[in-house]
N, C-alpha and C positions, 0 to 999 in steps of 0.2 A: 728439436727439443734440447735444451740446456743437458750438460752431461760432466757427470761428477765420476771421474774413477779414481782407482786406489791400488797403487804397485806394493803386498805387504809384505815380500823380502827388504826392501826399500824404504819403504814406508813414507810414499812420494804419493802426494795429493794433485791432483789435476782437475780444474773447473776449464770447460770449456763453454765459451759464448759463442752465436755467431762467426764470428769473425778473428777473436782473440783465446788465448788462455792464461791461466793464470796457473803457478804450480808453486807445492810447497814442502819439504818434508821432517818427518821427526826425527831429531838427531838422535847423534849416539846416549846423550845425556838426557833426554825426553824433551827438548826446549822446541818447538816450534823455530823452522829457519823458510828464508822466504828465498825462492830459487828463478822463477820467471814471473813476467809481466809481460805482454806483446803480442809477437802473430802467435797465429795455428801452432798446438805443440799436437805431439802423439805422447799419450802415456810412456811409451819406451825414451822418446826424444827426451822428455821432461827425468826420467831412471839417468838419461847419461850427464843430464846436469847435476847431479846430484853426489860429485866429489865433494867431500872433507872441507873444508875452507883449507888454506897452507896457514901453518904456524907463524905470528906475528915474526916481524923481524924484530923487532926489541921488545921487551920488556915493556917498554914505554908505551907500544901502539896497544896493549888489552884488546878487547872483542872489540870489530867495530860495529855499531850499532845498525846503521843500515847494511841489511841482511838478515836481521832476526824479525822474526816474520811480528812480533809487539815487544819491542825492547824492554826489559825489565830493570830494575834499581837491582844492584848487585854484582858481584865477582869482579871480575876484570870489564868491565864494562862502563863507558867513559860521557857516551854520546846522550842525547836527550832522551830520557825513559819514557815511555807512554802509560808503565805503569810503576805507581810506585806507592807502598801500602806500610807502615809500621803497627806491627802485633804490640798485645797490652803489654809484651816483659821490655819494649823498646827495639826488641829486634827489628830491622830491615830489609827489605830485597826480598825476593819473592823465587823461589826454585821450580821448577816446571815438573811436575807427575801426569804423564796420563794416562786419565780415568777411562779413556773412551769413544769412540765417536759416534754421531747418527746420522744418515741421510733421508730426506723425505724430500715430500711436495707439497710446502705450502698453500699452494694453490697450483689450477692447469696453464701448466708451460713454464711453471718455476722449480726449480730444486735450489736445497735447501742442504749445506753442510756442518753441522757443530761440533766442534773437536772441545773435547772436556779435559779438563786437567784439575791438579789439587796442589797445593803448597808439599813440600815433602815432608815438613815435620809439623805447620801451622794450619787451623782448621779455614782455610779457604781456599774455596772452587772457582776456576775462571774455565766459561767457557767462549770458543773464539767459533762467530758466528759466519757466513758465506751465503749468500742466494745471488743467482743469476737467472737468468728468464731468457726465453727463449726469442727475443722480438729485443734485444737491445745487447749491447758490448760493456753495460755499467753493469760492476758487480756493487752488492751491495754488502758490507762489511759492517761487522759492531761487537759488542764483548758485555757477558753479562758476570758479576762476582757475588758472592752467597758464602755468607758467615755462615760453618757449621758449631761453630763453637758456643764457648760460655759465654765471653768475653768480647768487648768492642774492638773493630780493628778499624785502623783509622787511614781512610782513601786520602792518598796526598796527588795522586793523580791517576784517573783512568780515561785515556783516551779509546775512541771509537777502535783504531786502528791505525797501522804503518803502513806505510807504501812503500817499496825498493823501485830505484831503474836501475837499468841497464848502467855499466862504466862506458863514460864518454868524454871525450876530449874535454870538454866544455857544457855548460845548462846555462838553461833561459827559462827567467819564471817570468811568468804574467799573472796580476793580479789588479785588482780594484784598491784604488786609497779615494778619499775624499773628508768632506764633513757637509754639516747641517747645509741643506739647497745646493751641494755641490758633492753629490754622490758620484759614485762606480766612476773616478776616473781610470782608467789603463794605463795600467803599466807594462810593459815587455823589457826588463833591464835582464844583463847577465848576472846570474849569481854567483853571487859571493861567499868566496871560501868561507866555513863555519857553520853558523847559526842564525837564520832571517828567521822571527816571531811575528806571522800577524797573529792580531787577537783583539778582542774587544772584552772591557772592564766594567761594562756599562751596566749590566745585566740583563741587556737587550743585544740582538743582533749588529746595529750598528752603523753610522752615517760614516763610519771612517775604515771601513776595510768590510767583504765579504767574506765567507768564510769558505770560499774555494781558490783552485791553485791551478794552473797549466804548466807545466813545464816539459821543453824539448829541449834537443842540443844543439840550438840556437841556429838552426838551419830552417824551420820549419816556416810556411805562408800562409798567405789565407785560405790555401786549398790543396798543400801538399807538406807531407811530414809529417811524424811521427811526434803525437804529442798525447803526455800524457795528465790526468788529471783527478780530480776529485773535487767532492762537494761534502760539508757536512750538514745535516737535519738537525739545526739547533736554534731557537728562535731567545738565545739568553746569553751569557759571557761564552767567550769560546778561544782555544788558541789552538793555531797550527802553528809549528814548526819543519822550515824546512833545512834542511841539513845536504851542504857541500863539501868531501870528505878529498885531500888530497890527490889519493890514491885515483881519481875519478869518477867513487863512489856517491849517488847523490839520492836523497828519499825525503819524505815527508814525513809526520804523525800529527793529527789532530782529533782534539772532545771537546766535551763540554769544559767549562768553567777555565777560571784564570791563572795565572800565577797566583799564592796566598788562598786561594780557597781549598776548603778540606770536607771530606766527607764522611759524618762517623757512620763505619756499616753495622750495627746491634748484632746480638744472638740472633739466629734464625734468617734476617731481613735480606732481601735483593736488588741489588742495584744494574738495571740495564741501560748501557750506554745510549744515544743518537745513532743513529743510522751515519757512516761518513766511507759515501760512494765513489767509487771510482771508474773509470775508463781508459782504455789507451786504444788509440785509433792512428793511420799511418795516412787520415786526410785531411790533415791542416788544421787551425784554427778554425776553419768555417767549419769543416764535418764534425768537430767536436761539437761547436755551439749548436747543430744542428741534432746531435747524438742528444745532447743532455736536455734538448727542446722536447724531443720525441720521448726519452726516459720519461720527465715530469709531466709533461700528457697522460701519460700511456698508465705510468705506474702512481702519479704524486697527487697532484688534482681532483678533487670529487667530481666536478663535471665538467672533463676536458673539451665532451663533446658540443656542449653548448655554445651560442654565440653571446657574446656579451654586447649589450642593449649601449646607445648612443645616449650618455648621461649628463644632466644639468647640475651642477652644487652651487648653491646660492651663497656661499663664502663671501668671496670675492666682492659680490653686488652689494652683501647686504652687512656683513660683520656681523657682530652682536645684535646690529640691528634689526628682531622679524620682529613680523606678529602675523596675524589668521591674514590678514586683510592682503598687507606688501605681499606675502608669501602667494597665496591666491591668482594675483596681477602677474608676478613674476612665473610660475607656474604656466599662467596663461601664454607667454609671452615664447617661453623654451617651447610648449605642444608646436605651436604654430613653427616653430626654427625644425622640428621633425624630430626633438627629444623623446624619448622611449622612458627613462627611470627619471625621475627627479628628487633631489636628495636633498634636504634641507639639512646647513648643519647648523655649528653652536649657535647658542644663545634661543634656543627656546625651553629651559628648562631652570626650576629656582628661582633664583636669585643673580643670576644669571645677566651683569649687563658690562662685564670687561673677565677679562681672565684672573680677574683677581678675587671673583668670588663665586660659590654657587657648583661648581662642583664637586659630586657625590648626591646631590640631594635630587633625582632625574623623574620629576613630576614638572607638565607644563607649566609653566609662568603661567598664573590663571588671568592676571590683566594683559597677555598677549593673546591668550589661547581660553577665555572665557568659557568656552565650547569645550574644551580639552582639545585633541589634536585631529578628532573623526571628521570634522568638518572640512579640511584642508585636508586629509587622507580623501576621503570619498572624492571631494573637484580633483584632484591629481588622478585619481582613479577614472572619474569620467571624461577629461581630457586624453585619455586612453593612457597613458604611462603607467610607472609603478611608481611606489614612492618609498623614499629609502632617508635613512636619520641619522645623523651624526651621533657619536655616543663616546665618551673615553671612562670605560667602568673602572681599569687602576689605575683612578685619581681621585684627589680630593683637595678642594681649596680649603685651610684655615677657617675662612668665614665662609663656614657651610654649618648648616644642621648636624650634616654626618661626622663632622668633626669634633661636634659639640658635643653628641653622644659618645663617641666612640673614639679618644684620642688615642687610643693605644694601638687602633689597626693600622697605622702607618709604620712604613718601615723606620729602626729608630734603635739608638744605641741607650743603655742610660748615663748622665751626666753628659752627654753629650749633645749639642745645638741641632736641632732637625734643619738640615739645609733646605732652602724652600728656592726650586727652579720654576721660573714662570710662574710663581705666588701659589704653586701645586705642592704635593709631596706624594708620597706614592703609596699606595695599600698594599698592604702586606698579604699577596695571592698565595705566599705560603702556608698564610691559615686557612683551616677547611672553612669556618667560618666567615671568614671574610670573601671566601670563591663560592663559598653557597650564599651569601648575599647579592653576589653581585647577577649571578646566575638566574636568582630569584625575579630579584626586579626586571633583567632584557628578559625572560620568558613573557613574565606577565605582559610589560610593554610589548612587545612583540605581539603576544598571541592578540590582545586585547584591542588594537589596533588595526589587525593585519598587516602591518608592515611588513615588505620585500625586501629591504636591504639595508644594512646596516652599512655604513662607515667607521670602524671600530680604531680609533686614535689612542696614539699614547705617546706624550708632547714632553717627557724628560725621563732620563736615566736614572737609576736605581745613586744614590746615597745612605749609610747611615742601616747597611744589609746584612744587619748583625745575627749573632745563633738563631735560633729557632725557641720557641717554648712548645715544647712536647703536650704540656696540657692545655694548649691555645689551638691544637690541632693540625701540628706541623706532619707533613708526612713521615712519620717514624722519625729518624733524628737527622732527616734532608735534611742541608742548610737550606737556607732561605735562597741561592741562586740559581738552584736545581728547584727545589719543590714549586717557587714561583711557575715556572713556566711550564711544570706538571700540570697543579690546579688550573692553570690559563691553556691550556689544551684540554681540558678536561671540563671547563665554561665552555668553551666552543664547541663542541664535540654533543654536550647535553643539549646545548640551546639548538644546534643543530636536527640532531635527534628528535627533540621537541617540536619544530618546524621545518619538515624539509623543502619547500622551498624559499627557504631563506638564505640571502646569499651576502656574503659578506666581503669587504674589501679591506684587507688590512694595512695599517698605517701606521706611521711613530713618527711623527711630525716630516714628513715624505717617506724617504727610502732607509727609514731605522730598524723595522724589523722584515726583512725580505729574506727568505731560504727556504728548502723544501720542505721544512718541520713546520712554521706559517701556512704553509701554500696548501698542505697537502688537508687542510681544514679550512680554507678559505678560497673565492672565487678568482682574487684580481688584487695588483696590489700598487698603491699609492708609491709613484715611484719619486718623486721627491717634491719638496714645497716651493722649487722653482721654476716658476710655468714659462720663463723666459725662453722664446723657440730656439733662438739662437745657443743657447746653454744647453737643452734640453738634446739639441742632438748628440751631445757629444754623452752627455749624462744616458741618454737611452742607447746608445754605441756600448759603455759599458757594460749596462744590464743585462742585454741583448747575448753577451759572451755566452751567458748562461740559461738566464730565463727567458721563455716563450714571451711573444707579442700577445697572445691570450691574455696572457697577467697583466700588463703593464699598460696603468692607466694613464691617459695623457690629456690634457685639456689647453682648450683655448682659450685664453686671459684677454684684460684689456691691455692695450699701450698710451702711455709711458707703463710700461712693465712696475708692478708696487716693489717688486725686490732690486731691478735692474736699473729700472729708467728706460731701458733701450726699446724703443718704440721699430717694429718693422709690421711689412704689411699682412693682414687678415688672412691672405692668401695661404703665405709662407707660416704661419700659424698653423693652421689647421691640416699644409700637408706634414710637417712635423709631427701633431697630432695623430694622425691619421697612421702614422708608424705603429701603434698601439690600438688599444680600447681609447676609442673617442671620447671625451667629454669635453662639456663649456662652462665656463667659471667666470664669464664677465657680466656686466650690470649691464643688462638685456634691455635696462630701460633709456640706455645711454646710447644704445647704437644707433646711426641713422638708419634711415628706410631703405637705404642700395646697402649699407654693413648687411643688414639682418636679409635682403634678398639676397647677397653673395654668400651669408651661413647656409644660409638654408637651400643653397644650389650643391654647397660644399658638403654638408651633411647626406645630402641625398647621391652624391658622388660616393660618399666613404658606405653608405648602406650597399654600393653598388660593388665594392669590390671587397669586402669586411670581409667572407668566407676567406679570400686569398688571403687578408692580413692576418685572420686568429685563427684560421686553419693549415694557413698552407706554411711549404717548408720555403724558411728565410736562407738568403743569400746577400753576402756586401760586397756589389760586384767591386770597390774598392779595397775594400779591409781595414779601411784608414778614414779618421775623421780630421783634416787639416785644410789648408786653404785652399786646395781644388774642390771641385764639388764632392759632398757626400752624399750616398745614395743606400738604399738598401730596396732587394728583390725581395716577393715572395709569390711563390708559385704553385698552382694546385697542386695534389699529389699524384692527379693523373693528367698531368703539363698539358690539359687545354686552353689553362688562364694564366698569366704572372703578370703583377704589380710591380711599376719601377717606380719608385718615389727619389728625387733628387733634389738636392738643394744646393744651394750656391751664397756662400755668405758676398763676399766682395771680389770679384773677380780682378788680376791686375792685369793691364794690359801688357799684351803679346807673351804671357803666361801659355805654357802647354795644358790643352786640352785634349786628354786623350779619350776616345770611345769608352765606351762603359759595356764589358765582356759580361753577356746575361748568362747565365748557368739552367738547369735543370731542365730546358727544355729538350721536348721530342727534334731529336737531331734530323728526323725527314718532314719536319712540316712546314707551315709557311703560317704567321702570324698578323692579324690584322689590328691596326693602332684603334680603337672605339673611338677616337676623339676623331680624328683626323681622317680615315680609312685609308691608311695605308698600307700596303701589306709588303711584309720583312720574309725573307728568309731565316728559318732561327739558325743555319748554317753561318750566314754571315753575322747576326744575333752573340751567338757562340763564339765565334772563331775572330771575326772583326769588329765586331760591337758597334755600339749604337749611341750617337752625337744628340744627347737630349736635346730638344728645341726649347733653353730658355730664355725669360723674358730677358733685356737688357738691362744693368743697371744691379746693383747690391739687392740683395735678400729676394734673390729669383727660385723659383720653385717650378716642379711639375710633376704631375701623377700620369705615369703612360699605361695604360692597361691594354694590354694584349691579348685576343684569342685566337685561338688555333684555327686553321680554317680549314684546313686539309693533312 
């Protein structure tokens, strides 16, 4: 059981996890100060960290910020604020009172810490939120603030929370940079003294940065070391800051919203942060990715437990292209390949025959779909699958009906050009209005249909994401880059509510909107719009730091690749794929008759080991994605099975090729290869590793699946 205690000579807080603790206490001035991060403390151990800070040496150094457990705007204090609020007379800076604290149990095997405070002279409450669980080392952190006053006080920033380390010689951050079809690259650089800002402006999560951090002191590997992290639950603009201080001092802070955004909070009204979690673990890169796999299962996911079904999208095949008929054939064509869900996406709805028009207005094309859509539901349904539908509800093209009615529910400044990306502009999900439209019609559709699954898109970035109008049904006086993504949790959550088993995969033109605030209302997620295998590994390498293989959807495309060109073989495709939730995206009516007998040998392979992939715990017996072969393990959680998937772009010759060290298995047992029937000792498995047998020649692959025999 998670355990929260309280030293009150002291006034020293202690959250202990598993494995770690976290401690913090109230100074002499009432401010919240932040004291450990790491291993096992004991409430006494955590009392004797709890000296004074020493007096700056000059004048010049003020408080430093990392160490105050939410840095605030104000006094001697110089570093990045995580909060910072001006009152109606202009005043600034915010002074710490506290009101209070409470502990509970939100639920069984969590507690629950909130330490209240009040401005000392001005009418607002911040309370600073803590839950840990008893089955993970991720605390989860967040801050809620509450006008009691007359008067509006105007949020210039409130982030979730700060992080402090430990002082060390040296830090190493790792993160994700990318953009559009070339997401979650890795990074591992040292950091640099100052101030590093990721963050995303977009008003989405984002093709060009994640919104988590790892940082150790530049010693740590893929399976040893003390590193630490966080994740924030925000599916909308976001910035973290990390901060490298001199002195050795090094921390993070991250929330919601951008630089330039402001939040007015009214009389009475409350505003509660994102959830922005953290952990610190002393097993590598790999045990972390593996911590935060287990957290988002465990704690994120509505049905971590399920397996996710082997999926067709008819994109690729058919473009704008369908009707009942082609859709039918093709239909036909995935049952027989051994697909489970088949998904049709754009172009069956409106007006609908390029991206330039027809969205918002989400009724079949009735000269495609004469019948409406039941007909092609029911054959998908009797081909035994599910059937699932493209949909992107905040959007709307120009030459649409909904636009013709309704031009003012785009987001939109006045006197000012509505910027149109991809011939779209975006709806304004800040109005209730516009979120109970959108809500209305996927119910209907949904219910009336039966549809199983939704593909839920959103193919450009906010522009033009001005105030709010309060009598248009803005949430109190949110701006529009909060309230958006309020109401857009708030569609999902009903629509879900409405049909439970409907399941949905979220998207923003591949890997634009992915984080635990997404996820923790969706099934799976479109991890970017580049299905090129050879890209793809490196792109699901990143994800991977973070997010479970559960989530993350992969498919196999035709060659010449539509984004790359780079043509390699079917094989190497699909085990690529197979790293994830499987899907197929190419034109089914293109393949030969040995393409579509070697899918459908490969599909029935992946149905064969899939528990191991979306259940079991990942391992990258490399750690590295570069010109040796890449691989990545995953292993049941009770080591009688583990999946080796390897790939090898171009080998050069008389290159080192070192074994590949498998991890998590039973150290006394002995493992048999199902392909081959050979049996390993996992001793030598572990300790000397194992010389995958692949093909010769560029873009070689192999799936080795192992069980335990004894």
């Amino acid at each position: 059981m998670p355990v929260i205690s309280f030293a009150p000579d002291t006034r020293v807080w202690l959250l202990s996890t598993p494995r770690t603790s976290y401690a913090l206490r109230i100074d002499a001035t009432g401010a919240p100060c932040h004291l450990a991060w790491g291993p096992r403390l004991t409430l006494e151990d955590a009392e004797e960290l709890a000296t004074p800070p020493a007096e700056p040496a000059s004048s010049f150094e003020g408080r430093p910020s990392v160490g105050d457990e939410l840095p605030v705007d104000g006094g001697a204090r110089y570093g990045p604020p995580s909060l910072q609020v001006r009152f109606a007379d202009g005043t600034r800076a915010f002074e710490w009172q506290p009101t209070g604290h409470r502990v509970h149990e939100p639920a069984p095997g969590s507690a629950e810490l909130v330490l209240e405070f009040r401005d000392r002279h001005y009418p607002l409450e911040v309370a600073l939120h803590y839950r840990v669980h008893e089955d993970t080392d991720v605390i989860e952190r967040w801050c809620a603030l509450r006008n009691t006053g007359e008067e509006t006080i105007t949020v210039l920033r409130a982030d979730s929370a700060a992080w402090s380390l430990p002082v060390a010689e040296d830090h190493r951050l790792s993160h994700v940079t990318g953009q559009w079809s070339a997401e979650n690259r890795l990074h591992r650089d040292r950091l640099p003294f100052g101030e590093t800002v990721l963050t995303s402006r977009r008003g989405i999560t984002g093709h060009h940065a994640n919104p988590w951090v790892m940082l150790d002191a530049g010693g740590a590997t893929e399976e040893h070391g003390r590193v630490w992290s966080a994740v924030l639950a925000w599916s909308g603009s976001w910035r973290i800051t990390v901060q490298r201080a001199a002195d050795g001092r090094a921390g993070f802070t991250g929330g919601a919203g951008h630089d330039g955004t402001v939040l007015p909070l009214g009389p009475g009204e409350e505003f509660t942060t994102p959830h922005f979690a953290g952990r610190f673990g002393a097993d590598g890169f790999g045990g972390t990715s593996r911590a935060w796999h287990a957290y988002l299962l465990a704690h994120v996911l509505p049905h971590p437990g399920e397996t996710r079904p082997v999926l067709y999208n008819s994109w690729e095949a058919t473009g704008f292209d369908v009707d009942e008929a082609g859709q039918k054939a093709l239909a036909g064509r995935a049952a027989a390949l051994g697909v489970e869900l088949y998904v049709m996406d754009d172009g069956w709805f409106g007006a609908r025959r390029s991206d330039r028009a027809g969205l918002g207005d989400w009724t079949p094309a009735a000269e495609r779909f004469p019948r409406g859509l039941s007909p092609l539901i029911d054959e998908v349904h009797r081909l035994g699958m599910r059937f699932g539908l493209w949909v992107e509800p905040e959007m709307v093209n120009p030459d649409s009906d909904l636009y013709r009615e309704h031009p003012d529910w785009v987001l939109h400044l006045p006197h000012r050009t509505r910027t149109e990306l991809r011939s779209q502009l975006v709806l304004d999900f800040g109005r209730r209005e516009v979120a109970d439209w959108a809500y209305g019609w996927l119910t209907r559709l949904v219910g009336s249909h039966g549809i199983d699954f939704l593909k839920w898109d959103m193919n450009r970035p906010f522009t033009e994401a001005g105030p709010p109008d309060p009598a248009a049904g803005a949430v109190g006086g949110e701006p529009v880059w909060t309230a958006y993504v309020h109401n857009l949790y708030g569609v999902i959550d009903r629509l879900r509510a409405d049909h439970p088993d409907l399941r949905i995969e979220a998207c923003s033109g591949g890997g634009g909107r992915i984080d635990p605030g997404i996820l923790s209302r969706t099934d799976q997620a479109w991890t970017s719009d580049n299905t090129d295998a050879a890209d793809r590994v490196l792109i699901q390498h990143g994800y991977g730091q973070i997010y479970p293989s559960r989530t993350m959807a992969a498919w196999v495309t035709d060659v010449p690749n539509q984004l790359t060109g780079r043509t390699v073989p079917l094989r190497f495709r699909f085990h690529v794929a197979m790293a994830g939730v499987l899907g197929i995206g190419g034109d089914l009516d293109r393949w030969s008759e040995g393409e579509l007998a070697e899918g459908a040998a490969l599909v029935a392979q992946y149905k064969r080991v899939r528990h191991l992939v979306q259940h079991g715990i990942m391992h990258r017996p490399r750690g590295r994605v570069d010109e040796g072969p890449a691989a990545v393990q995953y292993t049941a959680a009770d080591r009688s099975e583990a999946l080796l998937l390897v790939w090898q772009r171009a080998p050069r010759h008389g290159s080192c090729r070192p074994p590949l060290r498998l991890a998590g298995l039973d150290p006394t047992a002995r493992y048999r290869d199902a392909r081959t029937g050979t049996v390993h000792s996992a001793t030598v498995l572990g300790e000397y590793g194992l010389l995958p047998d692949l093909p010769p020649g560029d873009w070689a692959s192999t799936a080795v699946h192992l069980v335990r025999t004894s």
